[in-house]
N, C-alpha and C positions, 0 to 999 in steps of 0.2 A: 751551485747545483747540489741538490740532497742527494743521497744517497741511501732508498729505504732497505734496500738489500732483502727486501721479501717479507719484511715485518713492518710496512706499513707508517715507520718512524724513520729518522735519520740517524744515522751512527755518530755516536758521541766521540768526540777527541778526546777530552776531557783536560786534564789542563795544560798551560801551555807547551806546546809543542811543531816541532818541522815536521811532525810527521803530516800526512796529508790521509784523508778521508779513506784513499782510493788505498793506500800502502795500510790501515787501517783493518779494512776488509779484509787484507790477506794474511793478520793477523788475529782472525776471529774465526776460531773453529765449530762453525754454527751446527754441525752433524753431533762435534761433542756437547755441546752444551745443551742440544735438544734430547741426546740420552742422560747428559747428568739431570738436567729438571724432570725428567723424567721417574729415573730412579730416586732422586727423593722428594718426590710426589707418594712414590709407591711406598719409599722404606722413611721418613721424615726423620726416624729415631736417628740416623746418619748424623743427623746436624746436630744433636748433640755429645757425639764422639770428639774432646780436645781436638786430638788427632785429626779433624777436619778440619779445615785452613779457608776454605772457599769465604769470599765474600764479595760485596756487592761489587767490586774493584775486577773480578777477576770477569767481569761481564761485560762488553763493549755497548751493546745496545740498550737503552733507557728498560725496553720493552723483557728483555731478559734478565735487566737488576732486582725489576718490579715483583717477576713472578716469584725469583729466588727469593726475596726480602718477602713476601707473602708467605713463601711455607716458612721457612724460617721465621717469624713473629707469630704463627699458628702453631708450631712444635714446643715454643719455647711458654707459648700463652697456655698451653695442655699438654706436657710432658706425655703423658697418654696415651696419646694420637699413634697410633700403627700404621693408619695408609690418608692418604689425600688423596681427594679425585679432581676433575676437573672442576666442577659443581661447588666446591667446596671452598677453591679459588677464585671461583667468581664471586661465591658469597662476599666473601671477605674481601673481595675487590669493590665491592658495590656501595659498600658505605663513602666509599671516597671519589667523588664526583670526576676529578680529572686523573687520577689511575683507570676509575671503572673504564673511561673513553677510551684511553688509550688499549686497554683489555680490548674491548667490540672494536677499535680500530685495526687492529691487528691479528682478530679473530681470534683470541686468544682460548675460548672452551675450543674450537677446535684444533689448535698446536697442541695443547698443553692434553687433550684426550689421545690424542694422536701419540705426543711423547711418552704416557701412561703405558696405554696400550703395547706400544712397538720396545720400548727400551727393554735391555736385558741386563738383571742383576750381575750378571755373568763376565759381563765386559765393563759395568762400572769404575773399575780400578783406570781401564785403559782408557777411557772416557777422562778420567777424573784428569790422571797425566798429562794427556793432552791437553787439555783445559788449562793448567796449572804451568807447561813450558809453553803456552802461547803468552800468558800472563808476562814472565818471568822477560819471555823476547821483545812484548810488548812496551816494561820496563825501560830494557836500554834502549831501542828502536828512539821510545820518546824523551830518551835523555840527550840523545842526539849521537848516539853510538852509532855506528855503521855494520849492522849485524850480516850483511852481505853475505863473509865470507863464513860464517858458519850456516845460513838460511837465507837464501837467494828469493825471498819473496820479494820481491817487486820483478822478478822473471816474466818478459811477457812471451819466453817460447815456452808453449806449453809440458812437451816433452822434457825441458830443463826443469822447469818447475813443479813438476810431477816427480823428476829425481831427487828435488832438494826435501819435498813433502817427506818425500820417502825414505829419508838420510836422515831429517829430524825426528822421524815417529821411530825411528831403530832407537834412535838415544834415550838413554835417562833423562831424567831430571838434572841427576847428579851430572852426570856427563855433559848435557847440553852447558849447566852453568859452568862448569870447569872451560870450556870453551870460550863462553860470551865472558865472564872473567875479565883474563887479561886486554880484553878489546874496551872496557870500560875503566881500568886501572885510572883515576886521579882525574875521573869525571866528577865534578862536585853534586852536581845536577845528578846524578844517576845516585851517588850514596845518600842524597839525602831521600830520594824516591824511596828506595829501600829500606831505609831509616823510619820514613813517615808508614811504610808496608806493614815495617814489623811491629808498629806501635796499635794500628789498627786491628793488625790478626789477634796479637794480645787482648785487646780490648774487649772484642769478641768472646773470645776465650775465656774470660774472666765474667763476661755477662751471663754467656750459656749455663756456666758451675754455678753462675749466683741466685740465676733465674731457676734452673735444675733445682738446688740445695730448696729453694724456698716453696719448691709446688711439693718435693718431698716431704717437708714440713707440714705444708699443710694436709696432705691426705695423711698425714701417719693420726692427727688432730680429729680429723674426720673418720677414725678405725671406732 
């Protein structure tokens, strides 16, 4: 049974994993991630701040790697770039036949105008957070940790799960992983996820400086 959860595609498990589609869902904060593409649509220059970590990983559905991996290859292809529009996304989605589909499958000029429009620079950070400790829970969840007792998503009373929502959004980052920690302690499976995490964020990190460094070059050539 798919699960399009309003986007039109199925949610990605991604690799192997007990977690299930449904327990999935409830680690994918779709309100956050429709203000973060939002905000850097509007601010692109974000993504290239080190300090930025987000990557195509920290996205559950195919339909939301697609879009971030679009501004993201647009910021980095014109350092320049001050804002993205919706328009601008589909351009650069349209050269590629089965992105472009999934785009109009999922009505993507109007999410992604929608995201433009509504999102507020303001709350970014808090957007970004949440994004970033669903990532983080989503980690152990699929190493086969039992994150339960810190994040009771798989709660089907709502009122329970509504308190657990609201016990994870008080915490840090720091805090949340100080918690999920020692519930993964001498998981092999779980340090090597993190392992493989940290080699990617790097990788990133070291494209964006290199990609950066080399458009600086070229326009100082072009003065």
């Amino acid at each position: 049974m798919e699960h399009n959860h309003g986007f039109g595609e199925p949610l990605k498990v991604g690799f192997k994993t007990n977690l299930t589609v449904e327990a999935k869902v409830d680690l994918n904060p779709i309100r956050s991630i429709f203000e973060v593409l939002g905000i850097l649509a509007k601010y692109p220059q974000l993504l290239l701040n080190p300090r930025m970590t987000l990557c195509e990983d920290d996205f559950v559905q195919t339909f939301h790697q697609m879009v971030f991996s679009a501004i993201k290859d647009i910021v980095c292809k014109d350092n320049s770039i001050k804002r993205l529009t919706e328009v601008d996304i589909d351009n650069y989605l349209s050269t590629d036949k089965e992105l472009y589909e999934l785009w109009e499958d999922c009505n993507g000029i109007y999410y992604m105008g929608n995201a433009i429009e509504l999102s507020n620079k303001h709350t970014f950070k808090i957007h970004y957070r949440e994004l970033k400790k669903h990532t983080l829970m989503q980690h152990f969840a699929c190493a086969g940790v039992d994150i339960r007792s810190v994040h009771d998503y798989l709660q089907t009373d709502l009122p329970l799960l509504s308190r657990s929502n609201k016990r994870v959004r008080a915490l840090t980052y720091e805090e949340l992983e100080s918690e999920l920690i020692p519930l993964g302690t001498g998981n092999s499976d779980m340090q090597q996820l993190l392992l493989d995490q940290q080699q990617l964020i790097d990788s990133h990190i070291s494209l964006l400086r290199k990609r950066k460094q080399e458009l600086q070059l070229l326009q100082d050539k072009l003065k």
